[in-house]
N, C-alpha and C positions, 0 to 999 in steps of 0.2 A: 811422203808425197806432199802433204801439208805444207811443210815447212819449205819444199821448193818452190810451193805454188808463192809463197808469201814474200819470198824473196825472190822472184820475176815479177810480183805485184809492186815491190819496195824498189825495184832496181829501174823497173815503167817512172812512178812515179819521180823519182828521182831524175831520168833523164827529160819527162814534160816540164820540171821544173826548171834546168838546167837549158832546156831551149828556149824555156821562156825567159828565161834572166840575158841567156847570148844576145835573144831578140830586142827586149829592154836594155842593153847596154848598151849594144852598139848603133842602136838609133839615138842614145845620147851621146855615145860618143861621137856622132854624125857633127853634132853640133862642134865639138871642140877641135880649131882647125889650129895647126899651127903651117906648116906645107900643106899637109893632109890631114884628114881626122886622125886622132886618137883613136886607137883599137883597147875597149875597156872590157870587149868578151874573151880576151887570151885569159884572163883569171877564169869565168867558167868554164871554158874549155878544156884549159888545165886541171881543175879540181875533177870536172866529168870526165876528164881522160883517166884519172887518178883513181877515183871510187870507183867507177863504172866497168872500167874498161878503155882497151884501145876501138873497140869499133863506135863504142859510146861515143870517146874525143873523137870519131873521122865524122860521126854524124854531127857533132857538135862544132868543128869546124865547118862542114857543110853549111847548116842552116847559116852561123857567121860570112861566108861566102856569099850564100845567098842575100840575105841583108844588105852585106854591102852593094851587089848589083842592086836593087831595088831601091834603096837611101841615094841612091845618087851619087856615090860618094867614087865610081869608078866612070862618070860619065864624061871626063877628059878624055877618058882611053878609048871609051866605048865608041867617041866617035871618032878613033884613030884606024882599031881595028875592031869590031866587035867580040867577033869568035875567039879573037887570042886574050881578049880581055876579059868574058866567061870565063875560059880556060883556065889563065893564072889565077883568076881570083878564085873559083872554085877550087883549082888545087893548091892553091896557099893555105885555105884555111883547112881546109881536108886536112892535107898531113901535118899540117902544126898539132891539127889533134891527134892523127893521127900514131904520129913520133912522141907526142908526149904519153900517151898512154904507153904506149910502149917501151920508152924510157922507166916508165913509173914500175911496170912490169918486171921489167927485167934487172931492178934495183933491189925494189922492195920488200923481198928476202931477208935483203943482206942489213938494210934499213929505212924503213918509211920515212923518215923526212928527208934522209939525203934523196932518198928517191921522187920524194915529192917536187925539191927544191930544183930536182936533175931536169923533171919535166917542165915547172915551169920557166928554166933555162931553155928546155928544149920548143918551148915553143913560140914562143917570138923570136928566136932565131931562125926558124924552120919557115912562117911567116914571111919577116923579111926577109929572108933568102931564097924564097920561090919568087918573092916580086921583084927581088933585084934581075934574079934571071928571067922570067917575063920579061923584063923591060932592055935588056939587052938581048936577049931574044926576037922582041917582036918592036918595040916601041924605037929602038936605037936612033934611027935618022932624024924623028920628031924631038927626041929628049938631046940631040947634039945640039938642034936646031934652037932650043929654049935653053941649052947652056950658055952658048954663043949668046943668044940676048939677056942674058942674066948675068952674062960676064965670068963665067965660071970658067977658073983654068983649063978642063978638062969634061968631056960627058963623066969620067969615072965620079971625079970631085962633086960637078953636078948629084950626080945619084945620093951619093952616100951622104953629102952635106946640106945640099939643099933643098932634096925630096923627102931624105928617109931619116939623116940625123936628129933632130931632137925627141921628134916621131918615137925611132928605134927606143931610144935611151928611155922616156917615160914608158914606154908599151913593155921594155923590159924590165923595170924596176917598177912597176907596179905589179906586174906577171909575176917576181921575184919575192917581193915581200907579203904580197895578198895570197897567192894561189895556195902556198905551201901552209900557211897561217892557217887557210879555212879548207883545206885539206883534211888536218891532222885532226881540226878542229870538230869535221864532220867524223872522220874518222872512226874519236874515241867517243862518239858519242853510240854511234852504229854499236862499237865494241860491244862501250857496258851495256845498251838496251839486250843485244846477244846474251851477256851473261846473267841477264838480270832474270 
């Protein structure tokens, strides 16, 4: 009984720290625009979906959702639609943690890093691919409307290129190379304290 209490005591701890890193990253990520900010809390998420759990990454996307409404960083949309722009943004970061954990889950059997590397694969695609559908969902007419003045072949080009492309690409190879790195890294540390 001990030893459960200690590890619900160790697994708390782990997730106050885990939302306090989302909250500190992606207030500086706020800062670094290229279309958009940069998303630098898909690495915590990822790891917290990882060690913790999958309801750990859905709260740990959460808070990141949250964040983002409050940084400002969704207040284009907000005043396009408000409710659909809560919406996506909450549930973009939701299941990004949430699919990552679960990814992590349902690998990690067979092997922790691929399963590590699966999540954070799975979660900036999960991510951006709840905002792309958001945004042809709810946003279409305004986002045709700012292709058109941007000159973009197309709203699809628009989207992919001018909103979400360079975006995607560092948000996923930072997710890619960082998440799985300090995964393993927390990992084997938990192990050996375990065996020790």
């Amino acid at each position: 009984m001990d030893e459960k209490k200690t590890f619900n005591t160790q697994k708390l701890v782990l997730l106050a720290i885990f939302t306090a890193i989302v909250i500190l990253l992606q207030f500086l990520g706020a800062l670094i625009k290229f279309q958009f900010s940069i998303t630098l809390a898909l690495v915590p998420i990822t790891v917290g979906a990882a060690l913790l759990g999958v309801f750990s990454g859905a709260w740990l996307g959460f808070v990141f959702g949250l964040v983002v409404l409050i940084s400002g960083d969704a207040n284009v949309f907000l005043m396009i639609n408000p409710a659909a722009t809560i919406l996506t943004v909450l549930l973009k970061g939701t299941l990004a943690g949430f699919v990552a954990g679960l990814v992590y889950k349902l690998i990690k059997n067979g092997n922790k890093t691929i399963a590590a590397i699966s999540a954070a694969i799975a979660c900036p695609v999960v991510n951006t691919g709840i905002f792309i559908i958001g945004c042809y969902a709810f946003f279409l007419p305004t986002l045709s409307e700012w292709g058109i003045a941007s000159g973009a072949a197309s709203v699809t080009s628009f989207i992919l290129l001018g909103m979400i492309g360079v975006n995607f690409l560092i948000e996923f190879f930072i997710s890619l190379i960082l998440g799985p790195t300090i995964s393993r890294l927390i990992q084997y540390r938990l192990e050996a304290k375990e065996r020790s």
